[in-house]
C-alpha beads as a LAMMPS data file, in Angstrom:
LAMMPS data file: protein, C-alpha beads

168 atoms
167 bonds

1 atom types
1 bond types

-500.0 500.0 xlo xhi
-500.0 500.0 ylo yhi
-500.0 500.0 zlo zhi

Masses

1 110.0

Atoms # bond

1 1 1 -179.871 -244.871 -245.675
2 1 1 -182.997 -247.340 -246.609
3 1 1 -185.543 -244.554 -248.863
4 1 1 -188.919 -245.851 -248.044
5 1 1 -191.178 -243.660 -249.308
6 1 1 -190.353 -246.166 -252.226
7 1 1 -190.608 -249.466 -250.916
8 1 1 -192.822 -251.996 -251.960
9 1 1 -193.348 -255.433 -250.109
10 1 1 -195.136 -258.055 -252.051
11 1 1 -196.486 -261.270 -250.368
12 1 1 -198.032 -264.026 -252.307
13 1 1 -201.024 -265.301 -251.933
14 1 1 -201.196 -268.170 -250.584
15 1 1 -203.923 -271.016 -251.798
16 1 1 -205.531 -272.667 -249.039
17 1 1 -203.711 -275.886 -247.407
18 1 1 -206.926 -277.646 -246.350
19 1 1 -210.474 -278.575 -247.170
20 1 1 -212.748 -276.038 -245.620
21 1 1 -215.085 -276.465 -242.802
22 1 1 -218.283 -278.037 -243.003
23 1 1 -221.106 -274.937 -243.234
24 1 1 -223.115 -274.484 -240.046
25 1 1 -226.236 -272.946 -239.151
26 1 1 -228.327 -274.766 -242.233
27 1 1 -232.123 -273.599 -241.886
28 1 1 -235.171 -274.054 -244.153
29 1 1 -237.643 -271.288 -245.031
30 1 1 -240.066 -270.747 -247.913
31 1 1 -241.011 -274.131 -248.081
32 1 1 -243.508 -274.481 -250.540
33 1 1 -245.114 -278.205 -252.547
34 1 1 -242.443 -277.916 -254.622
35 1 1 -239.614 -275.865 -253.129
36 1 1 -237.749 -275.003 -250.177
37 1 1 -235.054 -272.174 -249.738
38 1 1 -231.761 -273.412 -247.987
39 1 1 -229.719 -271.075 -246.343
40 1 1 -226.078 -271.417 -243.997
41 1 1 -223.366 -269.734 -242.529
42 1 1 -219.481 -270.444 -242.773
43 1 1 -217.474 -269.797 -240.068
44 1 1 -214.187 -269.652 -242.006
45 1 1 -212.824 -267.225 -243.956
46 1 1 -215.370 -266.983 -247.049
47 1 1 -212.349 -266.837 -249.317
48 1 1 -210.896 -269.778 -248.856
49 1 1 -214.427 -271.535 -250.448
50 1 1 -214.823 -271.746 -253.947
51 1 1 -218.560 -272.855 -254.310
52 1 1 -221.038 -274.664 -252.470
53 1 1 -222.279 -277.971 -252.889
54 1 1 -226.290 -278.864 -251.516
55 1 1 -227.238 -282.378 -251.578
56 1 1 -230.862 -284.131 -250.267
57 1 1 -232.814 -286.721 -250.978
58 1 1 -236.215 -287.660 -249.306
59 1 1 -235.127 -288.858 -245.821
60 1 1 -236.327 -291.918 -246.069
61 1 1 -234.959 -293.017 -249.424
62 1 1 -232.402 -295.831 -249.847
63 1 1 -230.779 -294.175 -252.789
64 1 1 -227.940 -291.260 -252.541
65 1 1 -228.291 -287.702 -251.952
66 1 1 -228.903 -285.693 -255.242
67 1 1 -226.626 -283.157 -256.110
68 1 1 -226.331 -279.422 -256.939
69 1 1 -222.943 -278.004 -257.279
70 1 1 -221.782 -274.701 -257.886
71 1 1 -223.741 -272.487 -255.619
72 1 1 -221.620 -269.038 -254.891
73 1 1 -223.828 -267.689 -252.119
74 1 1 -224.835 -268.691 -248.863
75 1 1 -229.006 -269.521 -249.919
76 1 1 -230.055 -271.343 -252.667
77 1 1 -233.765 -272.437 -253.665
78 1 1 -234.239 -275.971 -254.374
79 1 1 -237.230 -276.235 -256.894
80 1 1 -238.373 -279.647 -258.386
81 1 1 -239.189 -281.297 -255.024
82 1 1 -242.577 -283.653 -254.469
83 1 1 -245.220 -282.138 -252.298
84 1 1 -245.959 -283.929 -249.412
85 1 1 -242.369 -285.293 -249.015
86 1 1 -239.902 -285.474 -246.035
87 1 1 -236.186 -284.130 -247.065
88 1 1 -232.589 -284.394 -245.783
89 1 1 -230.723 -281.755 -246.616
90 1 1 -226.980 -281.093 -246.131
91 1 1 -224.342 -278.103 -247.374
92 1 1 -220.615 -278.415 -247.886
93 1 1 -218.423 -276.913 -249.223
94 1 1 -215.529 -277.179 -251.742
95 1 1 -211.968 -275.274 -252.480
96 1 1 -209.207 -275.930 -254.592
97 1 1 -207.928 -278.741 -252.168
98 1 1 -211.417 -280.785 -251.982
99 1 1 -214.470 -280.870 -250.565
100 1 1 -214.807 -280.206 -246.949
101 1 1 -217.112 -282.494 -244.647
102 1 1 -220.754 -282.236 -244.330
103 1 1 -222.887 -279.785 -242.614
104 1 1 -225.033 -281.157 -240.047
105 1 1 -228.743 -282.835 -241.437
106 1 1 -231.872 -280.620 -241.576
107 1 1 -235.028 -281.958 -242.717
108 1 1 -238.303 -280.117 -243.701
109 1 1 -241.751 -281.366 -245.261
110 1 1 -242.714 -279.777 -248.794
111 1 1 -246.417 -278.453 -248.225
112 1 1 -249.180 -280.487 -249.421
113 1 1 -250.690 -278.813 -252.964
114 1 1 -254.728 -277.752 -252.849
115 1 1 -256.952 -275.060 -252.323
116 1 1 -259.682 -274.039 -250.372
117 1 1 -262.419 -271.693 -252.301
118 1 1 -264.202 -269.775 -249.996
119 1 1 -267.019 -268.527 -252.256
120 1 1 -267.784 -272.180 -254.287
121 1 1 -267.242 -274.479 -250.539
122 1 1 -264.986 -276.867 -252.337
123 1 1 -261.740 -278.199 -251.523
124 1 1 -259.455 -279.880 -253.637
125 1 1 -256.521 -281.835 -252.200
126 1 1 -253.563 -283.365 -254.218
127 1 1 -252.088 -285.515 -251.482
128 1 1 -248.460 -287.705 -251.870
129 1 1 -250.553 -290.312 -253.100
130 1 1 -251.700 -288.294 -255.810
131 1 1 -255.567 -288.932 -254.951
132 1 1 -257.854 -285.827 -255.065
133 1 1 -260.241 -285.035 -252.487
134 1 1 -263.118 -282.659 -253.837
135 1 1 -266.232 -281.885 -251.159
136 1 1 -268.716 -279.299 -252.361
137 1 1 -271.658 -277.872 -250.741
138 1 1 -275.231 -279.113 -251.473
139 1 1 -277.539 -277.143 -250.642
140 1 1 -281.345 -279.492 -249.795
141 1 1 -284.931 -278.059 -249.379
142 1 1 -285.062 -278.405 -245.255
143 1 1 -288.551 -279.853 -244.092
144 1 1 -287.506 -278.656 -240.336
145 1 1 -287.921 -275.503 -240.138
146 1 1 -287.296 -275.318 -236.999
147 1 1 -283.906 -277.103 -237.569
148 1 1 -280.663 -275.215 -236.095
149 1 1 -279.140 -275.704 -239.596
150 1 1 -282.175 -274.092 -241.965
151 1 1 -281.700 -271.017 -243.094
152 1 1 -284.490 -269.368 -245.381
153 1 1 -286.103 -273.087 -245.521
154 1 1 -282.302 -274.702 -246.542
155 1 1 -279.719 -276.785 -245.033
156 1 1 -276.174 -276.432 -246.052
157 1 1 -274.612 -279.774 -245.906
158 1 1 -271.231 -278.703 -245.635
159 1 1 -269.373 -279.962 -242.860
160 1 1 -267.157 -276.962 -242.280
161 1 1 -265.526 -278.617 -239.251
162 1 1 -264.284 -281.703 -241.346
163 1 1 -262.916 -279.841 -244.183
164 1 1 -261.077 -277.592 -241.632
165 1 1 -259.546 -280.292 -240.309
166 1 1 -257.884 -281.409 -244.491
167 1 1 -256.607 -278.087 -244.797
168 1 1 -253.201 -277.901 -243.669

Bonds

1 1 1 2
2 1 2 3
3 1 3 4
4 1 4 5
5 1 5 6
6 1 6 7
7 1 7 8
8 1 8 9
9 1 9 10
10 1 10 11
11 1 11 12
12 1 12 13
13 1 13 14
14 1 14 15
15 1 15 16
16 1 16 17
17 1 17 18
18 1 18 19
19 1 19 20
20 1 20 21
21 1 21 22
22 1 22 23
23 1 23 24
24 1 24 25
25 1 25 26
26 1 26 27
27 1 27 28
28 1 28 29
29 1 29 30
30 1 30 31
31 1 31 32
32 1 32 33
33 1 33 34
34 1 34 35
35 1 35 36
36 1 36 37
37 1 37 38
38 1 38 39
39 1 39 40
40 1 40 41
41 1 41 42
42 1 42 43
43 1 43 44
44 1 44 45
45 1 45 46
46 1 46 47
47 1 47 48
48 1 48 49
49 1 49 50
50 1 50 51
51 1 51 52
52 1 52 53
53 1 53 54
54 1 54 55
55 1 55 56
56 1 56 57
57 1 57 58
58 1 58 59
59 1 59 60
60 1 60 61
61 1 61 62
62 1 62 63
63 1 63 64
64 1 64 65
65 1 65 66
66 1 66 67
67 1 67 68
68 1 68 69
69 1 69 70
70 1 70 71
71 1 71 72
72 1 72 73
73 1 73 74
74 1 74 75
75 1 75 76
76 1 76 77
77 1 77 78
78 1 78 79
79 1 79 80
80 1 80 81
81 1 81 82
82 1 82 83
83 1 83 84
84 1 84 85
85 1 85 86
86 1 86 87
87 1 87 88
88 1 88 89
89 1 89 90
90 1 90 91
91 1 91 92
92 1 92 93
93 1 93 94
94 1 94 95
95 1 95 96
96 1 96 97
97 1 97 98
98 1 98 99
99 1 99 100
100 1 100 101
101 1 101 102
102 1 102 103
103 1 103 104
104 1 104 105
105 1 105 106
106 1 106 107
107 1 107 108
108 1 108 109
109 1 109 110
110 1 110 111
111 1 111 112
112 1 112 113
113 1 113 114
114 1 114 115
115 1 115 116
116 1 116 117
117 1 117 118
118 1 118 119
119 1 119 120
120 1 120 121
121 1 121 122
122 1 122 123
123 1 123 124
124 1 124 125
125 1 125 126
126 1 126 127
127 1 127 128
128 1 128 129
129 1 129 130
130 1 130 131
131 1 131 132
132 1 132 133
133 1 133 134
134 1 134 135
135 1 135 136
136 1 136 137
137 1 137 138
138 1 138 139
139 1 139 140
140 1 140 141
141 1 141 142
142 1 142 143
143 1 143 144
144 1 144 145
145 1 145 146
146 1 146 147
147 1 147 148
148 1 148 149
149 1 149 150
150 1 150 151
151 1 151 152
152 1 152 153
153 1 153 154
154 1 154 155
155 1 155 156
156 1 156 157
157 1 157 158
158 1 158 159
159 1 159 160
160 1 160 161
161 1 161 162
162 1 162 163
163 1 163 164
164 1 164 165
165 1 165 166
166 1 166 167
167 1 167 168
């Protein structure tokens, strides 16, 4: 007679005998001039990964992809970007065997930096180019009174519809 009220089976645990999968579902949010938050999905068993590796470069750039290794979640914010600036981005990810294939490209545009000031009429815009755009609102003595534009015998010389059309 087998007593198995003390019987204990061990198994080992076995390491993982492949690369793991490429991460899917990559998407972009919080993009910001500077930043964007990249976040995925792996369809595999989450234990068999290790870490995360994110690599981008501006998509149009003949160089190769910078790097950032070590990420242990599935997000990571990317800070240090250039505003203005289409970006590749791809995920993979990495076990004690190697590094698994790629995730599938995304690409997203860092905002463009600049403000708009309600109260002072003035816009400032930092584009790629690094030129500023400022536009302020003069305000003139109006000889036509009768002028759709006069107001208490001034014209504002703002051209609201143009400046609408620089802010992103």
């Amino acid at each position: 007679m087998v007593d198995f009220n003390n019987f204990m089976l061990t198994l080992p645990v076995c390491p993982p005998s492949a690369r793991p999968r490429p991460p899917t579902n990559v998407k972009i949010s919080e993009v910001t001039p500077t930043s964007v938050r990249l976040s995925w999905s792996y369809a595999g068993n989450p234990n068999e990964v290790q870490y995360y590796v994110i690599q981008y470069k501006p998509k149009l750039a003949s160089w190769d992809y910078k790097e950032i290794s070590g990420a242990i979640t599935t997000f990571y914010d990317i800070r240090g970007l250039t505003p203005y600036t289409e970006y590749e981005f791809v995920v993979l990810a990495v076990n004690n065997v190697g590094r698994g294939d790629k995730s599938s490209p995304v690409v997203a545009t860092t905002g463009e930096t600049g403000t708009w000031d309600w109260e002072r009429h003035q816009v400032v815009r930092l584009s790629a180019e690094k030129s500023i755009l400022i536009v302020r609102e003069a305000t003139v003595t109006c000889p036509h009174q009768a002028h759709k534009c006069c107001r208490n015998n001034h014209c504002n010389s703002t051209l609201h519809t143009i400046l609408r059309a620089l802010i992103p």
